[in-house]
C-alpha positions as CSV (number, residue, x, y, z in Angstrom):
1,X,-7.1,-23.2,2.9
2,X,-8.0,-24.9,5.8
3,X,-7.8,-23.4,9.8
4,X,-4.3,-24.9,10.1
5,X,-2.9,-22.5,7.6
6,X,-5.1,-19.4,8.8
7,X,-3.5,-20.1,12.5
8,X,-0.2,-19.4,11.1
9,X,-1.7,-16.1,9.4
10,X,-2.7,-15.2,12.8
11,X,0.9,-16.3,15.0
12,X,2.3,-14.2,12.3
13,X,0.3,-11.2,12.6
14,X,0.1,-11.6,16.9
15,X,3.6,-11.1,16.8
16,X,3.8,-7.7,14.8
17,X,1.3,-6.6,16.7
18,X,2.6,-7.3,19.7
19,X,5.9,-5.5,18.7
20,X,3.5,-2.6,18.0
21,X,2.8,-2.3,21.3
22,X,6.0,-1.5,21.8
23,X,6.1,1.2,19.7
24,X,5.6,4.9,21.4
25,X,2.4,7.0,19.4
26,X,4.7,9.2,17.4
27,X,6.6,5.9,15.5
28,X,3.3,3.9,15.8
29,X,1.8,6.8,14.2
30,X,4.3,8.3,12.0
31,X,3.2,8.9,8.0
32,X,5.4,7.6,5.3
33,X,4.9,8.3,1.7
34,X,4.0,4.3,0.8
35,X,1.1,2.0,1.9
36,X,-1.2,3.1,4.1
37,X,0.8,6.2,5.2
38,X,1.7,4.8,9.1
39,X,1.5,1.7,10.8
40,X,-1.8,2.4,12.6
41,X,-3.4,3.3,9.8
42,X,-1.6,-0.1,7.5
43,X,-3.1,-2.4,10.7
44,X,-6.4,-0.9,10.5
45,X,-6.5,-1.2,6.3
46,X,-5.7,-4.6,6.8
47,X,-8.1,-5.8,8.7
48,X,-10.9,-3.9,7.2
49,X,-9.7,-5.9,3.6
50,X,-11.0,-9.0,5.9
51,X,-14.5,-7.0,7.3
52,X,-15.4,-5.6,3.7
53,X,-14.6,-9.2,1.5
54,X,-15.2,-11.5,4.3
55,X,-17.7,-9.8,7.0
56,X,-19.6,-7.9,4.3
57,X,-19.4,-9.3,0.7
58,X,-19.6,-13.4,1.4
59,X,-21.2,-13.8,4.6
60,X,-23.3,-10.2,4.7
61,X,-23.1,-9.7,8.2
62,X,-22.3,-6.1,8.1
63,X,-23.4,-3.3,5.3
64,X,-20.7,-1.0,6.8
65,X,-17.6,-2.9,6.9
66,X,-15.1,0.4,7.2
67,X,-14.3,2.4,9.8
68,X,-14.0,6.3,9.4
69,X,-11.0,8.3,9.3
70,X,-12.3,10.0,13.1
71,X,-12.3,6.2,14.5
72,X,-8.7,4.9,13.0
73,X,-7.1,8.6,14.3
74,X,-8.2,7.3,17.8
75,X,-7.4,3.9,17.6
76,X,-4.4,2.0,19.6
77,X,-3.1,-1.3,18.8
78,X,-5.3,-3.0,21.9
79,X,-8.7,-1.6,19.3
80,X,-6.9,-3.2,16.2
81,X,-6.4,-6.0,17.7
82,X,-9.9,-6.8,18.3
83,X,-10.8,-5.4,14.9
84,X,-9.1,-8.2,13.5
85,X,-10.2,-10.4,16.6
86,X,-13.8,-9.9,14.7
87,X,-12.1,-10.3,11.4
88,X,-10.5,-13.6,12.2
89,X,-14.4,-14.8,13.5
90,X,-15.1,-13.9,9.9
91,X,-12.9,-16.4,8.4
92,X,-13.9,-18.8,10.8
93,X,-17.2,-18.8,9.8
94,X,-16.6,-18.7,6.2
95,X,-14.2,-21.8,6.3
96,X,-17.2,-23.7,8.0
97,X,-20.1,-22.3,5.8
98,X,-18.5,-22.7,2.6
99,X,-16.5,-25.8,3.0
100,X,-19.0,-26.9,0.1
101,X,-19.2,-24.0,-1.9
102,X,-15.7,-22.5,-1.5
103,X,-15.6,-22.0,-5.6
104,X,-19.0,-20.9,-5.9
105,X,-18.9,-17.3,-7.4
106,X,-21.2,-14.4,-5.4
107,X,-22.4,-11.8,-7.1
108,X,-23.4,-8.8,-5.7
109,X,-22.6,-4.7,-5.5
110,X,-20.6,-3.8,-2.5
111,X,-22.2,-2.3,0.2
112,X,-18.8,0.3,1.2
113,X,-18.5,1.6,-2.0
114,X,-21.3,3.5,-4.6
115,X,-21.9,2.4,-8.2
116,X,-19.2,-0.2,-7.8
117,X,-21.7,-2.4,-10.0
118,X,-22.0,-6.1,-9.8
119,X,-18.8,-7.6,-8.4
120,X,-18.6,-11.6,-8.9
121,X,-15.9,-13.7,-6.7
122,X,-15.5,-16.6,-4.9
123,X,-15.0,-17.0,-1.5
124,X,-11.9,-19.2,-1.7
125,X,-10.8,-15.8,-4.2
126,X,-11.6,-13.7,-1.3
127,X,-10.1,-15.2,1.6
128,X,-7.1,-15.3,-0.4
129,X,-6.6,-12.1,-1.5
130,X,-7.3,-11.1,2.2
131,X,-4.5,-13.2,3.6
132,X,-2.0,-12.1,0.6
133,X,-2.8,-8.7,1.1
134,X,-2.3,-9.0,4.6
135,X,0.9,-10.0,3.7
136,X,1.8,-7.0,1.4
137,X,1.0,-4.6,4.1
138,X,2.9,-6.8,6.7
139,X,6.1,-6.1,4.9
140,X,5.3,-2.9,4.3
141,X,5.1,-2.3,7.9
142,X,8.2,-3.8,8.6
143,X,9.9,-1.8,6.1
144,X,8.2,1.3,8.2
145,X,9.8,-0.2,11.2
146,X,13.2,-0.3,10.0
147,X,13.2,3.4,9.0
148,X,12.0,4.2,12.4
149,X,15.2,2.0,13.3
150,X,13.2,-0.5,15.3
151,X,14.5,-4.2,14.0
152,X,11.4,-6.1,13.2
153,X,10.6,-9.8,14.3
154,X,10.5,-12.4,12.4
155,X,7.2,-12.7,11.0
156,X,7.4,-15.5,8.5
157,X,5.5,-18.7,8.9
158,X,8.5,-20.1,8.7
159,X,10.3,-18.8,11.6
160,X,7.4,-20.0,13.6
161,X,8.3,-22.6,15.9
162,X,7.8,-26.4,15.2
């Protein structure tokens, strides 16, 4: 993975949030019986995947990774957006600090969950489960959108332009 790659993650991602601003607070907050139960809540999941694995667990920079329920209930897409603002300064600094030891396991207990015991990843393993999970939400999001009868943007890397 290199920052070329990541930059697409983050076109992607810049333009369903910016459709979320769109959105009034009873869609943007509206619960569905799949992911993360609304859209606000998918956002903030996904970004905290990025401050727990990235922010916490390989460059232990922050013990408390998550943000409370009471935070995310008052949280509008301007906040998520620089929650993953500080996320994306996580993967910065882990593709510059670990451009030798991107395959060199960690091992540590995570500091967001009790007795989780020793966990032992990489941080290539990390940053892509973070951008593929990203992903998985993304389209369940989308999915959200379309039953609020919104038509989603494209959001492939694909449909980016040239």
């Amino acid at each position: 993975m290199e920052k070329l790659e990541y930059e697409w993650v983050k076109q992607t991602r810049q333009i369903l949030l910016d459709q979320c601003k769109e959105l009034n607070k009873d869609d943007f907050t509206k619960e569905f019986e799949f992911g993360f139960q609304s859209i606000r809540d998918s956002l903030v999941h996904v970004a905290g995947c990025y401050h727990a694995w990235l922010g916490s667990f390989v460059l232990s920079e922050t013990s408390s990774p998550l943000l409370t329920k009471e935070i995310i209930n008052n949280m509008q897409v301007d906040d998520i957006q620089r929650y993953f603002e500080q996320a994306d300064r996580y993967v910065e600094k882990v593709l510059e600090q670990f451009t030798d030891k991107f395959d060199k396991p960690i091992e540590k207990e995570l500091t967001w969950r009790a007795n989780s015991g020793l966990i032992r990843k990489t941080p290539r393993q990390l940053l892509v489960h973070s951008i593929t999970h990203e992903s998985h939400h993304k389209g369940q999001i989308v999915a959200m959108l379309r039953l609020l009868g919104h038509t989603p943007k494209n959001t492939d890397i694909l449909g980016l332009p040239a």
